[in-house]
C-alpha positions as CSV (number, residue, x, y, z in Angstrom):
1,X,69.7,40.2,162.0
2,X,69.9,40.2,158.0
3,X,66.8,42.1,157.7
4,X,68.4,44.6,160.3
5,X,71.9,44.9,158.0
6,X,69.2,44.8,155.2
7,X,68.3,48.2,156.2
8,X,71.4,49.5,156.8
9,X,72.8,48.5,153.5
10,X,69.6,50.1,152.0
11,X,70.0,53.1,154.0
12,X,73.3,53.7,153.4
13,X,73.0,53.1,149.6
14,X,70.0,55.5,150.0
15,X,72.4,58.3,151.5
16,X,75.3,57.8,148.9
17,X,72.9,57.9,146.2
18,X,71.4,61.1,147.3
19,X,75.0,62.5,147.9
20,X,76.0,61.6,144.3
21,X,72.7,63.5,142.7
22,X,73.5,66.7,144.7
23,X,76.9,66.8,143.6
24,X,75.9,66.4,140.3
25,X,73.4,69.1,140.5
26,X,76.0,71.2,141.7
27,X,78.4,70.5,138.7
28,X,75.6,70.5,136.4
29,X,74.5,74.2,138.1
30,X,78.3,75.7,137.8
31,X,78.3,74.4,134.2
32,X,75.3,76.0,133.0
33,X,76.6,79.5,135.6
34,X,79.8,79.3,133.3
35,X,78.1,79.3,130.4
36,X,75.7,81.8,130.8
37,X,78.1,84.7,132.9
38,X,80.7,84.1,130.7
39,X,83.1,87.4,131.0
40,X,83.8,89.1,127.9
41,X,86.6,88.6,125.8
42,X,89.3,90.3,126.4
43,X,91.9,92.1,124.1
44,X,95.0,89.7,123.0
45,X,98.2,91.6,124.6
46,X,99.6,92.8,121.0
47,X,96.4,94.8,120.0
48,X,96.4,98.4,120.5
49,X,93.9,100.7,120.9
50,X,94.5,104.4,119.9
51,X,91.7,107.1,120.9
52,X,92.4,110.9,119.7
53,X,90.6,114.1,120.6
54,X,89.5,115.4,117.5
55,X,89.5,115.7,113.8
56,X,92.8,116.8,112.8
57,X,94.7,114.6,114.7
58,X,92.4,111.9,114.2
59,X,93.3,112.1,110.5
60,X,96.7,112.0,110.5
61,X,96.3,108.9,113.0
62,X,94.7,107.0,110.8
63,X,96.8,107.5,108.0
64,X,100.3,107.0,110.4
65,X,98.7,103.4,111.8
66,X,95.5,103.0,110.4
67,X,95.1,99.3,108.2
68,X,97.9,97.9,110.7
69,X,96.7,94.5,111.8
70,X,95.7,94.5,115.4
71,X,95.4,98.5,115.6
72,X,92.1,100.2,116.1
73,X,91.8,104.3,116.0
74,X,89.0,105.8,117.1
75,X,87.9,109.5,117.9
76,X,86.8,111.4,120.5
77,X,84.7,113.7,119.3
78,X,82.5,114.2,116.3
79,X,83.7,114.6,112.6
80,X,81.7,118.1,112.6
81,X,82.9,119.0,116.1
82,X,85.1,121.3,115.0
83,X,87.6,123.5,117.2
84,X,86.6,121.6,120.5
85,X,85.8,124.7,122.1
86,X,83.7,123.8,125.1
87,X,83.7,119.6,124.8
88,X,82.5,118.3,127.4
89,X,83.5,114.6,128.1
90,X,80.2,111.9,128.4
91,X,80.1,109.2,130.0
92,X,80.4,107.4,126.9
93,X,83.4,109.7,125.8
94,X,85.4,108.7,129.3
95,X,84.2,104.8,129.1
96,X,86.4,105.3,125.2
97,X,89.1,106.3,126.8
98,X,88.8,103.6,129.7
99,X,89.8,101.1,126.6
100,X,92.7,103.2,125.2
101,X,96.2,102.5,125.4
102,X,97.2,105.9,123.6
103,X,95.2,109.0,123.7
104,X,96.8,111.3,120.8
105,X,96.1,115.0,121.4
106,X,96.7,118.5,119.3
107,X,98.4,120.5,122.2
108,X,98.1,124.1,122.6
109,X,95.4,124.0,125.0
110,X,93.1,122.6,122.6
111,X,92.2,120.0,124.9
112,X,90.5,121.5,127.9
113,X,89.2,118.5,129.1
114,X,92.9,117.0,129.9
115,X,92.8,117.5,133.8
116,X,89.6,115.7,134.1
117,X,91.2,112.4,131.6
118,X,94.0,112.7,133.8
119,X,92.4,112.9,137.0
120,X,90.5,109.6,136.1
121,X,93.4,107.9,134.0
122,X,96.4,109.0,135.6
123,X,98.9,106.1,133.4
124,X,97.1,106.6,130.2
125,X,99.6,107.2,127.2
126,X,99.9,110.7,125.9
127,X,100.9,111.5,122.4
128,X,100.9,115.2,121.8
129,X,101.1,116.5,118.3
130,X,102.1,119.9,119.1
131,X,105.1,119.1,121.1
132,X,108.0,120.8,119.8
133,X,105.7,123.1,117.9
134,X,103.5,125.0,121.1
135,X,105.2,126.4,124.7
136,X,103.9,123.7,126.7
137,X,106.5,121.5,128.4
138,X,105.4,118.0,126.7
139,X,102.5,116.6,128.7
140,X,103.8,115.1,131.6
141,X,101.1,117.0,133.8
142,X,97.9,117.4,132.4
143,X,97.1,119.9,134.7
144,X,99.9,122.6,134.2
145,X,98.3,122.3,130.3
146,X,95.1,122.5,131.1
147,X,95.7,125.5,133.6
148,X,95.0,129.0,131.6
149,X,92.8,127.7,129.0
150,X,89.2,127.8,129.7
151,X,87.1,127.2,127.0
152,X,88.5,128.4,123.8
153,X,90.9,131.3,125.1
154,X,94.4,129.8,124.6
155,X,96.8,131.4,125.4
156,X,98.5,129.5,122.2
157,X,97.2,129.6,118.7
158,X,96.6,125.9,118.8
159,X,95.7,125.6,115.1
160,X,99.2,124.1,113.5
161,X,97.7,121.7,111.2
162,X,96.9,124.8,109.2
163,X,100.2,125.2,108.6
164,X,102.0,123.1,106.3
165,X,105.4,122.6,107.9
166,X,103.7,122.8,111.2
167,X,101.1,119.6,110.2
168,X,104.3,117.9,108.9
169,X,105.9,118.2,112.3
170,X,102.3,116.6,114.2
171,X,102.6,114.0,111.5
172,X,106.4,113.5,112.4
173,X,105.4,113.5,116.4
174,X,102.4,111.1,116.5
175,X,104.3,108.5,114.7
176,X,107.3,108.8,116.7
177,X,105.2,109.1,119.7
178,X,103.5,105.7,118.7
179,X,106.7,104.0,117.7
180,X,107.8,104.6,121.1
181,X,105.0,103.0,123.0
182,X,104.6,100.4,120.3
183,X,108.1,99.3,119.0
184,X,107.4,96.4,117.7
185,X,105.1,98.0,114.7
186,X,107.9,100.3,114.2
187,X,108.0,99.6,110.8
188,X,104.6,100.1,110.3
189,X,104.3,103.2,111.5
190,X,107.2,104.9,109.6
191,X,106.5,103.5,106.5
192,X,102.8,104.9,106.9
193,X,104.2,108.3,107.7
194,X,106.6,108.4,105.6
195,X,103.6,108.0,102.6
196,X,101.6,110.4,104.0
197,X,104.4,112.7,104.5
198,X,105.1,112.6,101.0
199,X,101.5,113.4,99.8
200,X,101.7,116.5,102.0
201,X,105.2,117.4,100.5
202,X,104.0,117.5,97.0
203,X,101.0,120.1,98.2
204,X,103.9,121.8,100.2
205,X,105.5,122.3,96.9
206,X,102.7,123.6,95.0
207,X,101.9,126.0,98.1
208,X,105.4,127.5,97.3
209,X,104.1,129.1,94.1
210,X,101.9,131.5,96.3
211,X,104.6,132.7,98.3
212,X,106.4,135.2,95.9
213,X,102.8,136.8,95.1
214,X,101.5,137.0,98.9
215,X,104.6,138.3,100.6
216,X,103.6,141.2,102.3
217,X,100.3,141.4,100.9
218,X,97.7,142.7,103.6
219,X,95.5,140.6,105.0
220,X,92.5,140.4,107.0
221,X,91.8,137.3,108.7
222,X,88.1,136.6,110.4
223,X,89.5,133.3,112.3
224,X,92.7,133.4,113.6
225,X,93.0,129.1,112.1
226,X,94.4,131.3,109.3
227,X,97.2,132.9,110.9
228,X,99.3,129.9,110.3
229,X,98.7,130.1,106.7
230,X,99.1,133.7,106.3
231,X,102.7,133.5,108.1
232,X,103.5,130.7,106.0
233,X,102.9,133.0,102.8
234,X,104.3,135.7,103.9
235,X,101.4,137.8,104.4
236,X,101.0,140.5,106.5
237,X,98.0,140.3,109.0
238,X,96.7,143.5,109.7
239,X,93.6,142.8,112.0
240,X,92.3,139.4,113.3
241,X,89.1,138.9,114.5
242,X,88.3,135.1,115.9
243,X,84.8,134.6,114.5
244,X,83.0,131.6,115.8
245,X,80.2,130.5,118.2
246,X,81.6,132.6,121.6
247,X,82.2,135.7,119.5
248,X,79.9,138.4,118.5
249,X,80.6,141.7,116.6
250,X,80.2,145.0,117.8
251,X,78.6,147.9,115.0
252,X,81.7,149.7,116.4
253,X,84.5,146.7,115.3
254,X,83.1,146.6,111.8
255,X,83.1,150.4,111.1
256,X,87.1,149.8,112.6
257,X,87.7,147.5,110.2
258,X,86.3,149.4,107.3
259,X,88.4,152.1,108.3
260,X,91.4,150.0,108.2
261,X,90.6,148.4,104.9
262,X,90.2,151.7,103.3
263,X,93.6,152.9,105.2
264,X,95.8,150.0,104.3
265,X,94.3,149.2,101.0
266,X,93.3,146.0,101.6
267,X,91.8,143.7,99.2
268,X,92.0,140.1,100.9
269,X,89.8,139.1,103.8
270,X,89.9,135.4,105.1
271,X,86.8,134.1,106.6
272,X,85.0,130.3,107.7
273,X,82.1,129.9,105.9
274,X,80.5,128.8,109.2
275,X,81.1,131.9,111.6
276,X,82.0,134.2,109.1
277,X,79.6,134.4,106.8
278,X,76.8,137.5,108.3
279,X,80.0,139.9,108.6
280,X,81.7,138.5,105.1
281,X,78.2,139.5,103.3
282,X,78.2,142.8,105.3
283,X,81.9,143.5,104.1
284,X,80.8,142.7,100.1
285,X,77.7,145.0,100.5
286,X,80.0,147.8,102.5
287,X,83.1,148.0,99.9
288,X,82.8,145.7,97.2
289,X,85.4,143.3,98.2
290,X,85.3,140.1,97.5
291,X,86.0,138.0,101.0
292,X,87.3,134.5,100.6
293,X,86.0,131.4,102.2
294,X,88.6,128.7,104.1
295,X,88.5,125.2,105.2
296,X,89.6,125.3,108.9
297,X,90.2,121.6,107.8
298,X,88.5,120.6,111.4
299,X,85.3,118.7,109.9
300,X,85.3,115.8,107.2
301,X,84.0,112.5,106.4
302,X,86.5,110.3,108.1
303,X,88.3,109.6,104.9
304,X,92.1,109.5,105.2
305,X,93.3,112.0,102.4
306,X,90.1,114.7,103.7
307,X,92.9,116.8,104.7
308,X,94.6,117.0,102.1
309,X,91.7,117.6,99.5
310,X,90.6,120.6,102.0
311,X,94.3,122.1,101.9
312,X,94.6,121.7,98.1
313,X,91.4,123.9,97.7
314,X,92.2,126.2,100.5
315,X,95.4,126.9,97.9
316,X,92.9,126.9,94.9
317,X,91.5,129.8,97.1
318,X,94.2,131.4,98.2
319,X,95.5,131.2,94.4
320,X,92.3,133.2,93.1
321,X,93.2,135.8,95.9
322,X,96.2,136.9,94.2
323,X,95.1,136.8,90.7
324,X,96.7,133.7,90.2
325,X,95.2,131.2,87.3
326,X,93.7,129.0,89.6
327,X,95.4,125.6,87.8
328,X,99.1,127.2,88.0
């Protein structure tokens, strides 16, 4: 009889031992799962991701919230991008914006891409630096924006930061625009702007030596990034021709605008150094003319005052255009 209950005991004992070691295993196994499929870490609540499209607004982004604790600003697209012209968005351009709580944007069609970054992110956070200053009823539906505006064909001239007054308004709209999703670093943000906003005053001021001399001076412009500028000046722009990657020129264009130089007397020609370079030499050879180089102010190194250095030697430019001394 004891050697039966013997075994029993033994048995038992043999089954709760056994028991014991699996579930131990099995804790032992979760542990080690934990450890190694631990999830990433994810973003504490008060940080704030801000992605925008492309350079120009990417600068005055950093400069409105850039160095504010728990703020990152990123870009879309490359510094030397330029215009955005046909962007298309990668899959690494689209897994950016999967992170963003704010996507700041230019307006005026500049964007092409927007119906396909709304049709994916439907409650992502629009700030739009053009509105107030393009047609387009804010950006409530990226659609109607995107709708007219293949490629680069606006039906808006979408380059305001070329513009003075007109960059002082995006600066003016993407702070407000983040104030409003991010109260809390309202302080931040208007005391960033109101910083930058007074650099950009200061070159306003010193622009406003040209205008007496350039009012009503004919112009030629050979990107239309420049009429801005000119219709801040006062100039008047007799002929524009878009020069850049899309855009070739007929033998038949350039003997027009010889005609027209000779015609209206005109001895200013704007031109990019990048797309206008082949017709600006053909134009020196032709008449004798000297034409001028600009900054479309759409490529830099990242740096937050890169716009204003480019606009301060468009002036210098602009300056030696009308015979000014170049250091008045």
């Amino acid at each position: 009889m004891s050697l039966f209950w013997e075994t029993k005991v033994s048995m038992k004992n043999k089954y709760v031992f056994v028991t014991v070691l699996l579930l131990a295993i099995a804790l032992l196994g979760h542990g080690f799962t934990r450890i190694y499929s631990k999830p990433a870490p994810q973003r504490k609540e008060e940080e704030l991701m801000i992605v925008t499209s492309f350079y120009p607004v990417y600068v005055v982004a950093t400069n409105v919230a850039g160095g504010i604790s728990g703020v990152t600003v990123e870009n879309l697209s490359q510094p030397q991008t330029g215009c955005l012209h046909d962007f298309q968005l990668a899959p690494g351009d689209m897994m950016l914006l999967s992170r963003a709580d704010a996507f700041v944007i230019n307006g005026g069609g500049m964007e092409g891409f927007l119906g396909e970054v709304a049709g994916e992110y439907p409650n992502l956070a629009v700030v739009n630096a053009g509105d107030g200053i393009f047609s387009e009823e804010g950006t409530d539906s990226f659609e109607e924006e995107h709708e007219g505006h293949e490629g680069h064909h606006h039906t808006e001239n979408a380059h305001a930061w070329m513009s003075i007054p007109h960059y002082m308004e995006q600066v003016a709209a993407i702070r407000d625009g983040l104030v409003e999703l991010d109260p809390g670093r309202r302080t931040l943000y208007e005391d960033h702007a109101e910083a930058y906003l007074s650099n950009i005053q200061s070159l306003k001021e010193e622009a406003e030596s040209l205008k007496e001399l350039a009012s009503g001076q004919p112009v030629i412009l050979l990107h239309e990034a420049f009429w801005y500028l000119a219709e801040d000046y006062g100039f008047s722009v007799e002929y524009v021709l878009n020069l850049d990657e899309e855009q070739s020129v007929s033998a038949g264009e350039v003997a027009d605008l010889m005609d027209l130089m000779k015609e209206k007397n005109i001895r200013i020609i704007l031109a990019e150094d990048l797309y206008g370079r082949d017709l600006g030499d053909t134009i020196e050879e032709e008449t004798g003319i000297k034409v001028y180089y600009l900054d479309t102010l759409t490529r830099g190194d990242g740096s937050p005052d890169s716009w204003l250095r480019g606009m301060e030697e468009n002036i210098s430019i602009l300056k030696e255009a009308l015979g000014m001394e170049v250091g008045a």
